[in-house]
C-alpha positions in Angstrom: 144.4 33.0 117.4 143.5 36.6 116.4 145.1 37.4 113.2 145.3 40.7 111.1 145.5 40.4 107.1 146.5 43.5 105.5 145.4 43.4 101.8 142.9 40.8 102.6 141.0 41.8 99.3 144.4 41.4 97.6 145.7 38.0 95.8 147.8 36.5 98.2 146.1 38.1 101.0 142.7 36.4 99.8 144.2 32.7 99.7 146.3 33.5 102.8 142.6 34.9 104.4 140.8 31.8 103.6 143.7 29.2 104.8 143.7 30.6 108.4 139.8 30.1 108.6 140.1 26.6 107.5 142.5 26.6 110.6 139.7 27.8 113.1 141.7 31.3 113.5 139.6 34.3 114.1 140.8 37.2 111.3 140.9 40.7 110.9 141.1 41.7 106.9 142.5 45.4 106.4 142.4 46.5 102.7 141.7 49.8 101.2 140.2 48.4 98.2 142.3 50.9 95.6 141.7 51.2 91.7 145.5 49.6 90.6 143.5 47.3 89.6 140.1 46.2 89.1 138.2 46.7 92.4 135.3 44.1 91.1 137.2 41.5 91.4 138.8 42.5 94.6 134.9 42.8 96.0 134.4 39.5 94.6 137.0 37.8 96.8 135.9 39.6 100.0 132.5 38.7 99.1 133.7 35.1 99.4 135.5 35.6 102.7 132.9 37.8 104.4 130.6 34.3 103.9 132.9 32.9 106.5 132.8 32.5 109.9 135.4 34.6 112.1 136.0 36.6 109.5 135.4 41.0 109.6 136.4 43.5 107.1 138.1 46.8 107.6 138.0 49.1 104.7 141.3 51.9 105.4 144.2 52.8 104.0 147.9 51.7 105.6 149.0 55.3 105.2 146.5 56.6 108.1 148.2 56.6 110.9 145.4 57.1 113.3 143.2 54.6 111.5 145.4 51.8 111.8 146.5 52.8 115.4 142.8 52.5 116.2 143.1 48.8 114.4 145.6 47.4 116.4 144.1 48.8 120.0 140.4 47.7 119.6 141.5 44.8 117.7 144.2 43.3 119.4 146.1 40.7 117.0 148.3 38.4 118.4 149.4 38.1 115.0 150.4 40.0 112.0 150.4 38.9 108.4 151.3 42.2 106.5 150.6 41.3 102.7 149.0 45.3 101.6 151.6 46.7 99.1 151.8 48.8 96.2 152.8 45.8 93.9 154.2 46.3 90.6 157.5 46.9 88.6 156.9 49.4 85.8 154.0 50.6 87.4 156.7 52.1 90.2 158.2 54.1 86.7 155.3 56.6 86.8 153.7 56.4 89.9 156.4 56.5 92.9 154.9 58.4 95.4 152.2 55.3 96.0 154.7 53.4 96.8 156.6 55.5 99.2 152.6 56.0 101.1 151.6 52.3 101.0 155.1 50.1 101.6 157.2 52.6 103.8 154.8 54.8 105.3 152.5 52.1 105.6 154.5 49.5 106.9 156.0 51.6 109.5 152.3 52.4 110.5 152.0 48.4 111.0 155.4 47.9 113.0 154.3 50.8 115.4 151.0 48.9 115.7 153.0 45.4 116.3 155.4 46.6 119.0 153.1 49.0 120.9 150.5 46.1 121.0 152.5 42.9 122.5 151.9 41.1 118.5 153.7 37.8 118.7 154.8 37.5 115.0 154.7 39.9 112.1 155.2 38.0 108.8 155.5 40.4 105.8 155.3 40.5 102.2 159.0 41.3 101.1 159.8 40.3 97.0 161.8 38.6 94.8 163.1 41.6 93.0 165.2 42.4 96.4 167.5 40.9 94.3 167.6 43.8 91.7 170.7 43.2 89.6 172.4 39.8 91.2 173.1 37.7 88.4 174.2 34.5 90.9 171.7 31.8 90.7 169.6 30.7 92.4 169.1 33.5 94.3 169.8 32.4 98.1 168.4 34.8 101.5 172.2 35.4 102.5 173.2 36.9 99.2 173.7 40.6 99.8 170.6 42.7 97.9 172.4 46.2 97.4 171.5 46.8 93.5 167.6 47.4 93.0 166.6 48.0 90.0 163.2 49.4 90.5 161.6 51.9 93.0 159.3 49.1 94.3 162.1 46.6 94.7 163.8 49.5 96.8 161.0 49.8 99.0 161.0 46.1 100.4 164.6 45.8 100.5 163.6 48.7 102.8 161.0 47.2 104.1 163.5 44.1 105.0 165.8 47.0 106.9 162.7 48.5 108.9 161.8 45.2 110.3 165.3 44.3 111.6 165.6 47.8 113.4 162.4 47.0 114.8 163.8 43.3 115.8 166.7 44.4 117.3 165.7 47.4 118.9 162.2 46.1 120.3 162.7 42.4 119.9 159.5 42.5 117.9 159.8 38.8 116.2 159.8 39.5 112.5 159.9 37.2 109.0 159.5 38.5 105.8 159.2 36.7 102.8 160.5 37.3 99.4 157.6 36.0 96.9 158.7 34.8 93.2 156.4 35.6 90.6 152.9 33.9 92.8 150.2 33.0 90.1 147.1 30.7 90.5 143.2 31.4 90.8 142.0 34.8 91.9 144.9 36.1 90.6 146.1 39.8 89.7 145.1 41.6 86.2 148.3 43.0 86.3 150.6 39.7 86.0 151.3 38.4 82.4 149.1 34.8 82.9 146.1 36.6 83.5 147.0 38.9 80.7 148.4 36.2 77.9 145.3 34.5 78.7 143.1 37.6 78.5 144.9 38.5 75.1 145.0 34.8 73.8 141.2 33.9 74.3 140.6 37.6 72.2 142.5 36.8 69.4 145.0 39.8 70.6 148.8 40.0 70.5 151.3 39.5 73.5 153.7 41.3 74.5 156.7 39.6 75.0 160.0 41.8 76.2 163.3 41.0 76.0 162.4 39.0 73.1 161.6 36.1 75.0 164.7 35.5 76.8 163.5 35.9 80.3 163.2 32.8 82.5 160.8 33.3 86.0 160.4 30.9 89.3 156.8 31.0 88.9 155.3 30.1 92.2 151.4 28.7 92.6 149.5 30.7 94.8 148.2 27.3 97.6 152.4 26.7 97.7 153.1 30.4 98.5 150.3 30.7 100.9 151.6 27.5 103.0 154.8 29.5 102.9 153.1 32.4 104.5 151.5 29.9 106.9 154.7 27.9 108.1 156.5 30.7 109.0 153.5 32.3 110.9 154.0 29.0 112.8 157.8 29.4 113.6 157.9 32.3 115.3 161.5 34.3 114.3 164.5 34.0 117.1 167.4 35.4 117.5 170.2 33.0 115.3 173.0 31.7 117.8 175.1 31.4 115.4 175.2 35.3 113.8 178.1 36.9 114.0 178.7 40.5 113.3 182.0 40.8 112.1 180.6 38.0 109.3 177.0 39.2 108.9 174.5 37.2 107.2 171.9 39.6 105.8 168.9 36.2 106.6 169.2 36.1 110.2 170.3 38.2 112.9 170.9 38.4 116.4 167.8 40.3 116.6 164.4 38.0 116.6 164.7 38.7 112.4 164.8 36.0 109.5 164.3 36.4 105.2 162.9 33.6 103.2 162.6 33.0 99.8 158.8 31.8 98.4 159.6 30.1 95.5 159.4 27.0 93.1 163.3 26.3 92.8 162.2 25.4 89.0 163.1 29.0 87.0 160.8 28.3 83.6 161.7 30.1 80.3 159.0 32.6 79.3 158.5 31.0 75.9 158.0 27.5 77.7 155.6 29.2 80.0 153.6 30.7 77.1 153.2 27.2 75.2 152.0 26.0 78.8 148.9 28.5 78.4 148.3 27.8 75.1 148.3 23.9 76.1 145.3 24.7 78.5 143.7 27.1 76.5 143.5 25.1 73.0 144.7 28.2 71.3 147.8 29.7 69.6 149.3 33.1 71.0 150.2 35.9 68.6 153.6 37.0 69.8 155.2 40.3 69.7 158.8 40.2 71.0 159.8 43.6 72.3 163.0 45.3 74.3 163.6 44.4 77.5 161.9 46.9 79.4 163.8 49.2 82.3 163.2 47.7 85.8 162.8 44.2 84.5 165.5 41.6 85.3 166.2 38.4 82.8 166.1 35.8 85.5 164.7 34.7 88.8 165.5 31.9 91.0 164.5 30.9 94.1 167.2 29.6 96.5 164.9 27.5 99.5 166.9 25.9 101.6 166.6 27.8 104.3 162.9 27.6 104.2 163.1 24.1 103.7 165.1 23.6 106.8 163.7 25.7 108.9 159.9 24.5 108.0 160.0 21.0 106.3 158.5 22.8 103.4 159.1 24.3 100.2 157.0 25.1 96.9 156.6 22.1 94.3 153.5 22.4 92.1 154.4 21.5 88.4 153.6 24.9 86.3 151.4 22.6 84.0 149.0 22.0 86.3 148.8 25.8 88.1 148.2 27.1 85.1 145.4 25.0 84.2 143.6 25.7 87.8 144.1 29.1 87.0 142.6 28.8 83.2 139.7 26.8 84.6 139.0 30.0 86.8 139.3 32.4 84.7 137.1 30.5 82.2 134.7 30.0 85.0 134.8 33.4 86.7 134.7 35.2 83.2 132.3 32.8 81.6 135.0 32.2 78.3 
């Protein structure tokens, strides 16, 4: 098949990228290539991909409406895998209005694209902070997610209620996913294990907030990327068994399903720290901190209905990601 990546460049997008090549599909990568973090190593992973054959690169920005019109006409995807976001909690403190251009402008620039264009399936990066202030764990897809707790967590729980309208009003088959805390090789700067490690290997402190009392489902990057690739498979349907006067928010009548990308093994942050120092060889310097605002203290990832509907769900022991990732970074940084 045809199939567009947006943030191609990206983390997950990369990995995703590469899988579908190994498949034989034909794909499209759409990334604009922005500064939130470093752009070298963004290059560096399209460098990789461009190497491969049926792969092309589109440098443009979701937020142009006539650019990515223009995508979707000469390219002609039969399928979507929308992974281009403005990522990031406390980043969304200072800089909302990037969020607001990339994940609703943006994605409403993609389901124009999908329904004016025949696409078969749109699968799209939602996250796990959906959940925003549920405290019931794990957190399962039919749990209601009314409470964000961070600008970027409101914009895919509004990206989750863009998609349905889309489903139900154009029966434009739609999944999104909600990724827990995705780590591995390639990763992002921004996420605390390429940052411990940075810090650790320089002899610098951590930061650790809400003195160490948070626990994560920390999810390794091939297990969320076979996520990404099983639901491509199962194209969403309408659920025979949805019923509006008892709605569950996970399915719909529409073509529309939610599903959790995670490990089903939340991890304390302390255990997760003594992990990195296992595959480094070193000792962290620890500075416990507040918790700080948009953070939540724990994630969990309910998959059962990922399981079920896909035979699959995440299992890599955190040990062993975290040492692919160290041997890497140790590689790719020469440390």
């Amino acid at each position: 098949m045809r199939i567009l990546v947006t943030g191609a460049a990206g983390f997950i997008g990369y990995h995703t990228a590469a899988r579908l090549l190994d498949r034989g599909h034909e794909v499209i990568g759409f990334d604009n290539l922005n500064s939130y973090y470093d752009v070298s190593l963004k290059e560096a992973r399209l460098a990789r991909l461009k190497e491969r054959e049926g792969f092309r690169f589109l440098k443009a920005d979701l937020g142009d409406r006539t650019v990515v019109e223009a995508t979707f006409a000469e390219e002609r995807p039969e399928r979507v895998i929308h992974l281009a976001a403005q990522a990031g909690v406390r980043y969304s403190l200072d800089h909302p209005h990037s969020y607001v251009n990339s994940n609703l402008t943006g994605f409403l620039h993609m389901l124009e694209g999908c329904r004016h264009h025949g696409v078969e399936h749109l699968v799209y990066a939602s996250s796990s902070s959906v959940y925003g202030a549920n405290r019931k764990l794990p957190f399962d897809v039919s749990d209601p997610v009314d409470h964000p707790v961070s600008l970027y967590g409101a914009t895919k729980k509004a990206n989750e209620l863009m998609a349905h309208s889309y489903a139900h009003l154009f029966a434009l088959p739609v999944t999104g996913l909600r990724f827990f805390t995705v780590y591995g090789p390639w990763g992002r700067p921004d996420m605390s294990l390429f940052l411990f490690t940075r810090k650790i290997l320089a002899g610098e402190p951590i930061e650790v907030f809400n003195y160490g009392h948070h626990s994560r489902d920390f999810t390794y990057v091939d297990d969320a990327v076979e996520g990404v690739l099983r639901t491509l498979d199962k194209v969403a349907t309408p659920d025979p068994n949805w019923r509006p006067e008892a709605p569950d928010s996970a399915t719909s009548s529409a073509p529309y399903r939610v599903y959790n990308i995670g490990n089903n093994s939340p991890v304390a942050l302390l255990d997760y720290i003594a992990a990195i120092e296992k595959a480094l060889g070193r000792t962290a310097k620890i500075e416990l901190l507040p918790q700080q605002p948009g953070d939540v203290e724990a994630t969990y990832a309910g998959v059962e209905a990922l399981k079920e509907a896909t035979g699959f769900q995440p299992s890599t022991p955190l040990e062993e990601g975290i040492e692919r990732f160290v041997a890497w970074y140790r590689d790719y940084y020469r440390v």
